[in-house]
C-alpha positions in Angstrom: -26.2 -1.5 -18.5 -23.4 -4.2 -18.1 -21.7 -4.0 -14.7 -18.2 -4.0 -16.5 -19.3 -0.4 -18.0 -21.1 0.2 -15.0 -18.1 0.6 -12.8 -15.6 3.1 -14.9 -18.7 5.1 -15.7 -19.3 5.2 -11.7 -15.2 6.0 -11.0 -15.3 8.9 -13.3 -17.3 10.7 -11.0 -14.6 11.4 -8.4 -16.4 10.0 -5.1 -14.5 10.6 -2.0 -14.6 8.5 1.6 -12.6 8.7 4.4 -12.5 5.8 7.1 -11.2 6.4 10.4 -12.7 7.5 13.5 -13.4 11.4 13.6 -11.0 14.1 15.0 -12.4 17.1 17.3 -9.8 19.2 19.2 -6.2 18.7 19.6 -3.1 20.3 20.5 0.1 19.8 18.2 3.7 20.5 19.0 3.9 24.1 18.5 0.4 24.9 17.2 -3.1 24.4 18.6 -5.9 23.8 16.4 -9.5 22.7 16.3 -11.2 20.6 13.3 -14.4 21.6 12.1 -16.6 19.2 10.7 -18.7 20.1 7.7 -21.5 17.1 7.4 -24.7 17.4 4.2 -26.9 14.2 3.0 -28.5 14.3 -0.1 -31.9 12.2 -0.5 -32.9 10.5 -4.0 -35.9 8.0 -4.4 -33.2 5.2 -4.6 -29.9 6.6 -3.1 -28.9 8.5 -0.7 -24.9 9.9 -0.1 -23.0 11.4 3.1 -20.7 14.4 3.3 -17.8 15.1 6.2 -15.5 17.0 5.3 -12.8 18.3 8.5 -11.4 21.6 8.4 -8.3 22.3 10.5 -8.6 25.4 11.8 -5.4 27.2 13.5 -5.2 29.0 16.6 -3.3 32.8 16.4 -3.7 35.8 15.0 -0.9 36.5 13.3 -0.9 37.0 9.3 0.9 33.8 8.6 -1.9 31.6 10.4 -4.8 33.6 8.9 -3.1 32.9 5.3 -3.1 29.1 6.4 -6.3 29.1 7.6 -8.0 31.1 4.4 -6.3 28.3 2.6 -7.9 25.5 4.2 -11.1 27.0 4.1 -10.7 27.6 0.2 -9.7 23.6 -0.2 -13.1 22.7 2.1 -14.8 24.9 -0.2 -13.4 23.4 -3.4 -14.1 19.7 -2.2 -17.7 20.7 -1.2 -18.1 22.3 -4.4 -16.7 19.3 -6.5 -19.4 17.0 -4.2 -22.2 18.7 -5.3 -21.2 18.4 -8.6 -19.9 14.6 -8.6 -21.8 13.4 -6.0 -25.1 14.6 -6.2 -24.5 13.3 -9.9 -23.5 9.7 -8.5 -26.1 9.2 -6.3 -28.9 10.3 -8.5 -27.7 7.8 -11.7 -27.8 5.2 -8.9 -31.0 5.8 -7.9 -32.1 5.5 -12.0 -30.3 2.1 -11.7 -34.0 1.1 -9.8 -35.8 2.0 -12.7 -33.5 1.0 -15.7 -32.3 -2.2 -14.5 -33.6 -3.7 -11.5 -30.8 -6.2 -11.8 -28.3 -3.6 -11.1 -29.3 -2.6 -8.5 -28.2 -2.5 -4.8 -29.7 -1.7 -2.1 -27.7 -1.6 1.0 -24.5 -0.2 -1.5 -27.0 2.7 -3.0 -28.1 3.8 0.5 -24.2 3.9 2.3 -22.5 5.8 -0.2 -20.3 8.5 1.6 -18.0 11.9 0.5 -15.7 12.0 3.8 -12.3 13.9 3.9 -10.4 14.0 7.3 -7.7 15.5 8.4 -4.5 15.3 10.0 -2.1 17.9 11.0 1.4 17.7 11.9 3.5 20.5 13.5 7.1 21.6 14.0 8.8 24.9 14.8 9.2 26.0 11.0 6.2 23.9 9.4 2.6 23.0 9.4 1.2 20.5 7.2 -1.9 19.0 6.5 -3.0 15.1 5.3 -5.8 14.7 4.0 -7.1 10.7 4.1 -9.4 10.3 0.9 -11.3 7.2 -0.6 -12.9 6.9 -3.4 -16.0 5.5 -3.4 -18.6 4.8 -6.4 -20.8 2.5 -5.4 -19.1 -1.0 -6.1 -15.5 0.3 -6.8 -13.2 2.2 -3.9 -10.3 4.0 -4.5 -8.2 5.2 -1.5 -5.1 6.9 -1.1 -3.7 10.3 0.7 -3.3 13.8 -0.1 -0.9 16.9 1.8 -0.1 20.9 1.7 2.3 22.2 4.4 2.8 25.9 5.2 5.8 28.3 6.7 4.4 29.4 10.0 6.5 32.2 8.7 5.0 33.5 6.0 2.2 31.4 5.8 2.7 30.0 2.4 2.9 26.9 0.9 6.2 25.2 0.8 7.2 23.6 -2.3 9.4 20.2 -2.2 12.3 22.0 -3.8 13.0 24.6 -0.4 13.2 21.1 1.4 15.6 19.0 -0.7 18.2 21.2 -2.7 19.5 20.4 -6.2 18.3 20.3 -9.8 15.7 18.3 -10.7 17.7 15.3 -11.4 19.0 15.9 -8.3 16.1 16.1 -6.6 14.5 13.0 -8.1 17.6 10.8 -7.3 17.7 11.9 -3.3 14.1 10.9 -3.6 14.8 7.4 -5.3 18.0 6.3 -3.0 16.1 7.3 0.1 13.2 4.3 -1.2 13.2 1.0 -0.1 13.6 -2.2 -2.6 10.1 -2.2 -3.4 9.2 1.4 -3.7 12.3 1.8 -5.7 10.3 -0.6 -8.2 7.4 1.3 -8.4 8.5 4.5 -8.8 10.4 3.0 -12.2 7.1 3.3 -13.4 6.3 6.7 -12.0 6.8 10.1 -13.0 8.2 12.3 -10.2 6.8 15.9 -11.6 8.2 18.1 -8.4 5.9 20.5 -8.8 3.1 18.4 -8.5 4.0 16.0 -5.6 2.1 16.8 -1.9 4.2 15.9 1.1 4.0 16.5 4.9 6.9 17.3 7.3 7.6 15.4 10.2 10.5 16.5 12.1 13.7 17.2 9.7 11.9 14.5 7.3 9.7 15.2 4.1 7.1 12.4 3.5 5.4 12.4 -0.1 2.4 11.5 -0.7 2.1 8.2 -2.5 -1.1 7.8 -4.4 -2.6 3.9 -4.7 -3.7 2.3 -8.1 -7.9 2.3 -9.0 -10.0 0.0 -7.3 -7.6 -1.1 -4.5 -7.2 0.0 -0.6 -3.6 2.1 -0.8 -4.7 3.8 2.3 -2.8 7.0 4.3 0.6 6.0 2.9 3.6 7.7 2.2 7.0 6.8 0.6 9.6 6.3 2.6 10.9 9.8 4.2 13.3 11.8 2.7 16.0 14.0 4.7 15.4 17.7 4.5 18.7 19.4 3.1 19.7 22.6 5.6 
């Protein structure tokens, strides 16, 4: 196999990595939380892939945190199920690579492939909200960017970006666009700003939105700039 239809064949299967140095307990502004950190390796003849997954888990008992923390365990749960599927299916076709075309093949790549979500959590007095730092990684092409929920500690549901920043559609979308600098202004021209779709975080009065990075380059944990939330 040629390695120009090597890599989109590898990118279709959805690896995930996370770098950064691992989180274990910490306290936030108004709510204390632990992370729990799910880890799995699967062996092939010629591969072998990682797993880490972190889990906030929140501290309380009321009904609000119990509905947060049921739906962070459901998002672990779909992530680990999605792994199994894609990455198990990764690793094993690299491991083939050995057989098929000795060419191809990489050691030191088909032996450090890695699934690794982790998690940061940022609290206020109304809000929780999750970020989840994610990289794609299929053996010789990476992908990374950032993904967010955030919950009322109220009623323990998700928020959507339209109880934040008031308006219409239109309206919404243009409060998102003037609050851009120069050169996100430029990139979101070419972007399609579906509200229902778009994962942010709350930091103080502030909504940040997730911005997701182009294929096979390093976007990172990034945002676009913050956008004032409307009282």
């Amino acid at each position: 196999m040629k390695l120009k239809k090597l890599l989109p064949a590898l990118a279709a299967a959805g690896m995930l990595l996370t770098l950064g140095a691992p989180a274990s307990q910490v306290q936030a502004a108004k709510v204390k939380y632990k992370i729990v950190k799910h880890k799995q390796t699967k062996y092939y003849p010629y591969s072998k892939i990682n797993y880490t997954y972190e889990q906030p888990v929140l501290k309380g008992k009321s009904s609000a945190i119990k509905k947060i923390n049921n739906s962070l365990a459901s998002a672990y749960k779909k992530n680990h199920k999605s792994f199994k599927k894609d990455g198990y299916s990764m690793a094993k076709y690299v491991s083939n690579l050995y057989d098929t075309d000795i060419d191809l093949y990489y050691y030191e790549l088909a032996y450090q492939m890695a699934e690794v979500t982790q998690a940061h959590v940022y609290s206020g007095k109304k809000y929780v909200s999750v970020g989840y730092h994610r990289t794609d990684s299929a053996y010789q092409a990476i992908h990374e960017w950032a993904e967010a929920a955030t919950y009322s500690l109220k009623t323990g549901k998700k928020v959507k970006l339209t109880n934040l920043i008031k308006g219409n559609k239109r309206t919404v979308q243009k409060k998102i666009y003037k609050a851009q600098s120069k050169d996100n202004k430029s990139l979101l021209k070419y972007k399609s700003l579906d509200l229902n779709k778009l994962e942010f975080i709350v930091k103080g009065n502030k909504v940040y939105i997730t911005y997701h990075s182009a294929m096979y380059s390093y976007g990172g944990y990034t945002f676009l700039d913050p956008v004032k939330i409307d009282k």
